[in-house]
N, C-alpha and C positions, 0 to 999 in steps of 0.2 A: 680506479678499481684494480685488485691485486689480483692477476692472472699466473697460474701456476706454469712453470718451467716445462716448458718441451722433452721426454723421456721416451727413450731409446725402449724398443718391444713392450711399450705398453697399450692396453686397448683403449679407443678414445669412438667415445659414442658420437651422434652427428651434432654438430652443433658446440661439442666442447672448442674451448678456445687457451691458445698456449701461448706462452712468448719462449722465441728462440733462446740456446743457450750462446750461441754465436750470431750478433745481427749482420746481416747482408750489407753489403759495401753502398756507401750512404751516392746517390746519384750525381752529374758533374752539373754545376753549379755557372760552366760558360758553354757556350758552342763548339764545338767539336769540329774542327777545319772549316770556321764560317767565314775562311778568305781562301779557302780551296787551294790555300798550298800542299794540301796531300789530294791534290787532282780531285776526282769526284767521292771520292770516298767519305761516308755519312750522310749522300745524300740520296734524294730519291726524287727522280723529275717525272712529272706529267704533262701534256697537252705538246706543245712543238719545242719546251724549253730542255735545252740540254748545255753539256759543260764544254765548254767553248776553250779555254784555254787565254781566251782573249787577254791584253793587257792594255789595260781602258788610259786615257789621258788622266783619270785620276791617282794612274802610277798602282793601281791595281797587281797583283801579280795573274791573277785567274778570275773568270767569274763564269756566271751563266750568262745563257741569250738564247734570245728571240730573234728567229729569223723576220727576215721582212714580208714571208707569203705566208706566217703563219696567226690565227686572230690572237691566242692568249697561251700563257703557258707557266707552269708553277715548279720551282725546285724548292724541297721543305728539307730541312737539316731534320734526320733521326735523332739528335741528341737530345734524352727523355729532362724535361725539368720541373721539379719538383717543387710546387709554390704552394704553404699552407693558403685555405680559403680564406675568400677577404682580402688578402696581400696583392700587391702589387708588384706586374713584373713590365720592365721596359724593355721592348726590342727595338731594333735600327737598321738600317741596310741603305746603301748607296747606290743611284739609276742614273744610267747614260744612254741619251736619247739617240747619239751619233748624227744621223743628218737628216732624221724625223724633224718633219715642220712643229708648228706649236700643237697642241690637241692630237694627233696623229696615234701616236703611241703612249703609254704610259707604263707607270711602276709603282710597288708600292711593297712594305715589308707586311705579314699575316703573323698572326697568335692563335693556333689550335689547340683548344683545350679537349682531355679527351677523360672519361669518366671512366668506371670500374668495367673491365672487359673489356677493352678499348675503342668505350662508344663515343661518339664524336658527339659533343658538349653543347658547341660553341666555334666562331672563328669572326677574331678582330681584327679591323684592318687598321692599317697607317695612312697617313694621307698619301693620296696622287701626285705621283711626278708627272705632269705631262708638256715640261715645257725642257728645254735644253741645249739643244739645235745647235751643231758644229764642236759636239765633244762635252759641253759643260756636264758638272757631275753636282747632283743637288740629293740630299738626305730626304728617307722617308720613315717617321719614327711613329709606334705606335703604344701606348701605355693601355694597360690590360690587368683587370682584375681576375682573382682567379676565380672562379662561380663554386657555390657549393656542391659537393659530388664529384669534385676533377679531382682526375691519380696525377696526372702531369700535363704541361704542355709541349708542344712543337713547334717550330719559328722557323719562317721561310721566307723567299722572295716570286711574288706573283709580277709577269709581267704581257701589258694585252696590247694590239694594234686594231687601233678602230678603223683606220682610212688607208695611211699610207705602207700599204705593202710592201713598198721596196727598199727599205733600210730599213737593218736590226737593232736593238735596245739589248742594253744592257745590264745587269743585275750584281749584286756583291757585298761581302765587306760587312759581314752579318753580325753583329756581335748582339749581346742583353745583359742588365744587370736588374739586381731587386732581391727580394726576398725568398733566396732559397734555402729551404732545409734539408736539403738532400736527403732525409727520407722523412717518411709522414710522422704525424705526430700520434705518439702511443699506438704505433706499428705493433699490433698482434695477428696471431693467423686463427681461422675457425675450421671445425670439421665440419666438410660440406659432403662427403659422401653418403648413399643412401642408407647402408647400416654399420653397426659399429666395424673396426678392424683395429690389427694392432699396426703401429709404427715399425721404421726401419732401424738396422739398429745401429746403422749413423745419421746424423743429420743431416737434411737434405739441404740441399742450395734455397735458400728463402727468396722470395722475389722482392724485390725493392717498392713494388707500386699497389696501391691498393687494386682491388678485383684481380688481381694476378694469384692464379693457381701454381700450386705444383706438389708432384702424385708422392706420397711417402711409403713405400709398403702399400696396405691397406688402407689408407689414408691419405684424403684429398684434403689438401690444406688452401684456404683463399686468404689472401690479407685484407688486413679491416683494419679500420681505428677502434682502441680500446676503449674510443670515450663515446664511441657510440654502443648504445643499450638499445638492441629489440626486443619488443615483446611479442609473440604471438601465443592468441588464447586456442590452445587446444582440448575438448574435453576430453574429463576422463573417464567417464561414462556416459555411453552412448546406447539407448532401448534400440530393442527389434523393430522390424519391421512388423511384427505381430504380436499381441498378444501375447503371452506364455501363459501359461498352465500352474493357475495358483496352486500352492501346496496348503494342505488345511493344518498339517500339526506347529505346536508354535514352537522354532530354533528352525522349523524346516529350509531348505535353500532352494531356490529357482534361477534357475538361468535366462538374463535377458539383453540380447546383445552385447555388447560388453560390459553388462553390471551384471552381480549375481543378486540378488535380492534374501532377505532372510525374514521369517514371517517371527511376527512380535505381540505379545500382548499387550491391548491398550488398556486394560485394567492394573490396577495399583498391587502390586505384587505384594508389597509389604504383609506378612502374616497377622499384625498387628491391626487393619484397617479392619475394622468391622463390615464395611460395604451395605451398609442399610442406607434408607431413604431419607433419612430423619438427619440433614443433610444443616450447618449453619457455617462461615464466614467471617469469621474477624479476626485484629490483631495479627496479619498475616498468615492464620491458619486456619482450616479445616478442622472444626467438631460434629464428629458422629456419635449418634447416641450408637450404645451397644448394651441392650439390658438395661442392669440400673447405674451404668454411670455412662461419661462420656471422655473418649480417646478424643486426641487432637494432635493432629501433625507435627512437624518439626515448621517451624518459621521459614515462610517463603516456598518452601519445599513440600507440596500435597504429596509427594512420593514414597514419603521417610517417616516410617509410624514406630520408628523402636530408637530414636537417637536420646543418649539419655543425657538430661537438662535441658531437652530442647523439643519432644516429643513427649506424649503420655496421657493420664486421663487424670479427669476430674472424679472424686469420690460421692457422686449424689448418692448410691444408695446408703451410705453410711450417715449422712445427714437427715435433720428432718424431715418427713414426707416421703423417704425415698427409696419405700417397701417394695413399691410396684415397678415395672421398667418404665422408662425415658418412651415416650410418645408422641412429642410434639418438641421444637425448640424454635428461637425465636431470638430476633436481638431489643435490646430496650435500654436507649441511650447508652451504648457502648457496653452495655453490659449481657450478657447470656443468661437466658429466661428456657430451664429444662424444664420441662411440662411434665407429671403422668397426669392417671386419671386419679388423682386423689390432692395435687397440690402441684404448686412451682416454686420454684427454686433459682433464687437472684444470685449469680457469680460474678464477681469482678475479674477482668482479663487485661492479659498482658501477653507481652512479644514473651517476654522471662517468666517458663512457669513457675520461679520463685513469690512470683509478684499477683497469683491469679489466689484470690480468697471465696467465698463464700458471705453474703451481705444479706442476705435474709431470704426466711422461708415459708411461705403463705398457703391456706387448707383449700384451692381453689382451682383445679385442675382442667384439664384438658388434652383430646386424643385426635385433637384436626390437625395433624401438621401442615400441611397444604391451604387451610384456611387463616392463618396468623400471618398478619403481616405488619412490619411499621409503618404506622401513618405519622408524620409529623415527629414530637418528639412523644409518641405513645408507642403501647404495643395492642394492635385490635386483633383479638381471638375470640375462639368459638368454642364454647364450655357449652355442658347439657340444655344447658336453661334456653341459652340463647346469643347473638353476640357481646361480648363485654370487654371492657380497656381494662390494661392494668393498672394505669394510674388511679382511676374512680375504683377497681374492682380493691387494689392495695389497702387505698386509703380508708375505705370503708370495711374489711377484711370479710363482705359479705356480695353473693351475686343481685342477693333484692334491692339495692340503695342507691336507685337510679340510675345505671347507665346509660351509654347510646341506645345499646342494642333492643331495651325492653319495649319502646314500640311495636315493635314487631316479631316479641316472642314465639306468642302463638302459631306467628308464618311459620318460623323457620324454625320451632319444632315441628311442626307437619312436616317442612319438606325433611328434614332429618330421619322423619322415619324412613324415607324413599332408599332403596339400596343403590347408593350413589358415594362418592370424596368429594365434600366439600371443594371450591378451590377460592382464596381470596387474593385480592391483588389490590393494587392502591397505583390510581390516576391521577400523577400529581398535577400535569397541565387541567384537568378540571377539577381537583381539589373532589376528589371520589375514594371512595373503599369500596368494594364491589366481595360481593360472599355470591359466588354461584355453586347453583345445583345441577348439575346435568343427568337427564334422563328421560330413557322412551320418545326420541328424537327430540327434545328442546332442551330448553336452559332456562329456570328462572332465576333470574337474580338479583339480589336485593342490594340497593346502592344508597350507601350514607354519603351526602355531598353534604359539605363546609364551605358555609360561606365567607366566614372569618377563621382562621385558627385560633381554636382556645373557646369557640363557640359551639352550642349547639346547632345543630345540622337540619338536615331533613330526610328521613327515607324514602325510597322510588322501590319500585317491582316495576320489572323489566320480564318480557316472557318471549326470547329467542326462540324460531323453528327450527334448530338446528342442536345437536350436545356438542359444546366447550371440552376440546382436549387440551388446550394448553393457551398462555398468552404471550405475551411479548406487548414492552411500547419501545419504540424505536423517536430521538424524537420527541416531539408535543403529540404523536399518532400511537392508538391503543389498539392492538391485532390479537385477532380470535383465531382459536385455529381448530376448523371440523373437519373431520378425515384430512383427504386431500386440498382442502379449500382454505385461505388466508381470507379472511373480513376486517377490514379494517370500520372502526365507531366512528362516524363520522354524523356532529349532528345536524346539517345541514339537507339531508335528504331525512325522508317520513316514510321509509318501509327499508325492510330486512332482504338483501337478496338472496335469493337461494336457488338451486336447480331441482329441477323438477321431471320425473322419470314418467314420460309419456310414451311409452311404448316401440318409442323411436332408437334410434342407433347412439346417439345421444343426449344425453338429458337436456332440458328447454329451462333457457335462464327465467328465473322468475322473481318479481319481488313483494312480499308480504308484508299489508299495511300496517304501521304501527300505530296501532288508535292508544287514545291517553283517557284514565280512571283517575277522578280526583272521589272521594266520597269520605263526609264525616262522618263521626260516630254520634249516635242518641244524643241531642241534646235538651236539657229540662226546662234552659231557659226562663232559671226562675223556681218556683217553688213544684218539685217533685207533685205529680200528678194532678195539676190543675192544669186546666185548658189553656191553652194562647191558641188567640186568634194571626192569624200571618193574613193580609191583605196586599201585601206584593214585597218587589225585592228590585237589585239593583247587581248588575254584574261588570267589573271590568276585566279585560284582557283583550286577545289576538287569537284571534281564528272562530269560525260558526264552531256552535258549543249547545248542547243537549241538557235540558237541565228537567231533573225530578226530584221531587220529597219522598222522602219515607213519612207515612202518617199515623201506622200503628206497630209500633215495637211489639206489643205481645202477640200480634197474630204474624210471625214468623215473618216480621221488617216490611209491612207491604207497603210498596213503593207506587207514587200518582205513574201514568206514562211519561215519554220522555218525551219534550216538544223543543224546537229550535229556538233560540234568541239570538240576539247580535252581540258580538261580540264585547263590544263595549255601551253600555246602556244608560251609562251616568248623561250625555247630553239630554236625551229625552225624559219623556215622563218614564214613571214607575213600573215598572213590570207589574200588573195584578195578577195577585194569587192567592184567592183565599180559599183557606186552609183555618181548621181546626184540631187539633191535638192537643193530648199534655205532654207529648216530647217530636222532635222533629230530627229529619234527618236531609243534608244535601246532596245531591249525588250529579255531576259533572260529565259530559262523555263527548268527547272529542273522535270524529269518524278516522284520523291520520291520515283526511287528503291533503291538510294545506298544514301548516308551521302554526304551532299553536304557544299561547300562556295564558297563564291564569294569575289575576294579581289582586283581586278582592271582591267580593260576595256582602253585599248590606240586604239583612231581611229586615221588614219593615211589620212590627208583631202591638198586637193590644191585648196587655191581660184580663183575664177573665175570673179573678177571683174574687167572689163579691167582700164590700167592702165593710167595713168592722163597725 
């Protein structure tokens, strides 16, 4: 990494790092008087060793020593050496025991390796001299790698007397080779001072060793390797310790510790966005109706309502049906289904609004947006009449020609008249369309379940104590949401929970049985207004089950009482029930204490029409 040139009177923040213009005189590479013919000079002795002068039978000129009353004592050569990490350096040094018995005394050469600030590393020994006796001189050599984090080493001779106090040992003859690079590698200096300052305006004297300082002007310089990279994460915005004081207008600014904050709208600024409800999804963009046509985003970007060939709107009112505004919208196999109240409107889409047409226009209209939803590959909505697909409603180009929805017309025009928004959703883990009503604290809603796709269905009425403001499925799981309270459908349990306001401090969880209505329509059974005799029946399913006739359709459906059966009745004999009518009616009634189904019903009838 390329660090910039060291310059005279300029300001250097903490932490910049520079390479000198003159590098520092590179360190000595041998020992520095490690046979003491310049007397003691470069050394530094501790414990009882000092410089003797002595000249040993090894023809020595000078060395250190160890008196004989003293236990241990150590002279270290100051000459700094400089060994990259990993490398290997060999020191040596020569011990004379003089007339120490064997064991008595010893000797041995040291390797101090010393880190940045000149903290102490490490320290390797050589082997033990402790044998010699009457002069002999025997070598103590130590091989020493250099550890990571060392600026240099030290080399010296250590020399101790364990027993025999009365004769001195002797020490010398220091030398070391190996790998030195006299100075570190990719030697650069950093600013270590607390804030910025400028430089002097000559260069100061560089230190040769790594962690070594030296003051420049206003500027403390340390040496480092340049091939060493720290990181430290500092941020750069840091909140208060309190709260601040929101500003309500939007570009406003607030002060918060060391951020300022600026207050922003989360609405689509674009003047182009229409910002109505009537809200649809595809080919990466956003279409809003707006009136009688529909604007759509720019591609990927719900932001960008005016990019031109990449934003813009659809022309429904200029097309068939498309007097009145846009009311409902809806997807239908990839394609854009704009609704009014008077017809829809099938548009082909594309990412390129080059690519987005117009594919047909049908008289059959719709004002629930909230109730359309895809099931499958249809689109299920909610026209006056009642619910109805587009595929059946298309092909037929009429509301009377058999839909799903016409089952249960009559329901849900009634509930339509209630001053409520429809809301429909689609369950795909239980293969459901759900069209609810909310209002005057409940929910009724009517649920088409599929049991095949591409088949006919079956509908359910559902009557929640509680009104539906929104759904969510997360999941194979379907969530209701009233006021404050999430409910998850779960069919596994047989009542509704709900809280309940008893006068208390807070409401009393409670849960609301859901009992099950099965009941048929009039049936003739045969030739309109003759009598059938019914003399019993047979029911299968799960769970105790309540079961009554309707016996007279023109006196306002009046129905036998309800009495209990078993749930399954095919083992035994016949249910008796005799019954007279010319039309009959079944009617089901399950209390919702225990898990219930119903899976077939046999009346067992004699006609009564006399015979020709």
């Amino acid at each position: 990494m390329a660090y910039p040139t060291w310059q005279p009177g300029a300001l250097y923040q903490p932490g910049d790092v520079v390479v000198p213009i003159t590098m520092p005189a590179p360190t000595s590479a041998v020992v520095v008087n490690g046979e003491f013919t310049d007397g003691a000079n470069g050394w530094v002795f501790s414990g009882g060793a000092f410089y003797s002068g002595h000249v040993s039978k090894g023809n020595w000129p000078t060395c250190v020593e160890l008196p004989g009353n003293v236990p241990e004592g150590l002279a270290l050569n100051q000459t700094q050496l400089v060994v990259p990490p990993g490398k290997k350096i060999t020191a040596a040094c020569l011990i004379e025991q003089g007339a120490s018995i064997v064991g008595a005394t010893r000797g041995w050469v040291e390797v101090h390796w010393f880190g940045a600030g000149d903290t102490l590393l490490r320290i390797d020994k050589g082997n033990a001299i402790d044998e010699g006796s009457g002069g002999a001189v025997h070598r103590s050599t130590c091989v020493s790698v250099a550890p990571e984090g060392a600026s240099y080493c030290l080399t010296g001779v250590a020399l101790w007397s364990v027993a025999d106090h009365n004769h001195a040992i002797w020490g010398g003859n220091l030398w070391v080779e190996g790998a030195f690079s006299g100075l570190p590698a990719d030697l650069a200096y950093k600013a270590v001072q607390p804030e910025s300052g400028f430089s002097d305006s000559d260069e100061p004297a560089w230190p040769p060793l790594l962690g070594q300082t030296v003051v420049d002007n206003e500027v403390t310089w340390e040496a480092i390797s340049a091939t060493r990279v720290e990181w430290k994460a500092e941020p750069l915005y840091v909140a208060g310790d309190v709260e601040p004081e929101w500003v309500d207008d939007v570009g406003g600014l607030v002060k918060d510790g060391t951020a300022t904050l600026r207050a922003i709208s989360r609405r689509v600024e674009d003047e182009n966005c229409p910002n109505t409800k009537i809200v649809a999804i595809a080919s990466s963009k956003v279409f809003c109706a707006d009136d009688d046509i529909v604007r759509y985003s720019a591609t990927v970007n719900p932001l960008d309502w005016s990019s031109a060939d990449d934003a813009g709107y659809l022309p429904t009112g200029l097309q068939n049906y498309g007097s009145n505004p846009v009311a409902a919208m809806g997807l239908y196999r990839a394609n854009l289904i704009p609704f009014n109240a008077e017809a829809f409107q099938l548009w082909q889409l594309d990412e390129d609004p080059a690519s987005m047409a117009l594919l047909d226009a049908l008289p059959m209209g719709s004002t629930q947006h909230h109730a359309m939803v895809p099931v499958s590959n249809d689109l299920f909505f909610l026209a006056s009449q009642g619910v109805r697909t587009v595929g059946i409603a298309a092909s037929s180009t009429n509301f009377q020609a058999g839909d799903v929805g016409m089952p249960i017309d009559p329901l849900v025009q009634a509930a339509m008249l209630r001053d409520t928004t429809p809301v429909g959703l689609y369950f795909p883990a239980a293969g459901q369309y759900w069209l609810m009503f909310p209002a005057d604290g409940k929910t009724e809603a009517f649920v088409y379940s599929m049991t095949r796709i591409g088949q006919v269905g079956a509908w359910s009425r559902y009557v929640f104590p509680f009104e539906v403001q929104d759904w969510a499925i997360a999941g194979d799981s379907l969530f209701l949401r009233s006021g404050d309270f999430i409910h998850r459908v779960d069919d596994s349990v047989m009542g509704d929970e709900t809280l309940v306001d008893m006068g208390g401090e807070l409401p009393v969880r409670s849960v609301v049985p859901f009992p099950g209505l099965i009941r048929w329509p009039w049936l003739d059974f045969g030739q309109p207004g003759v009598t059938k005799l019914l003399y019993g029946f047979d029911i299968v399913g799960t769970g105790a089950v309540s079961v009554s006739f309707g016996i007279d359709q023109a006196n306002g459906g009046l129905f036998t009482p309800g009495f209990l059966v078993p749930a399954d009745t095919v083992p035994g004999m016949v249910i008796p029930m005799p019954l007279a009518a010319p039309s009959l009616a079944v009617e089901l009634r399950y209390d919702g204490s225990e898990r219930w189904q119903w899976n077939a019903i046999q009346l067992y009838l004699q006609d009564s029409r006399p015979m020709a």
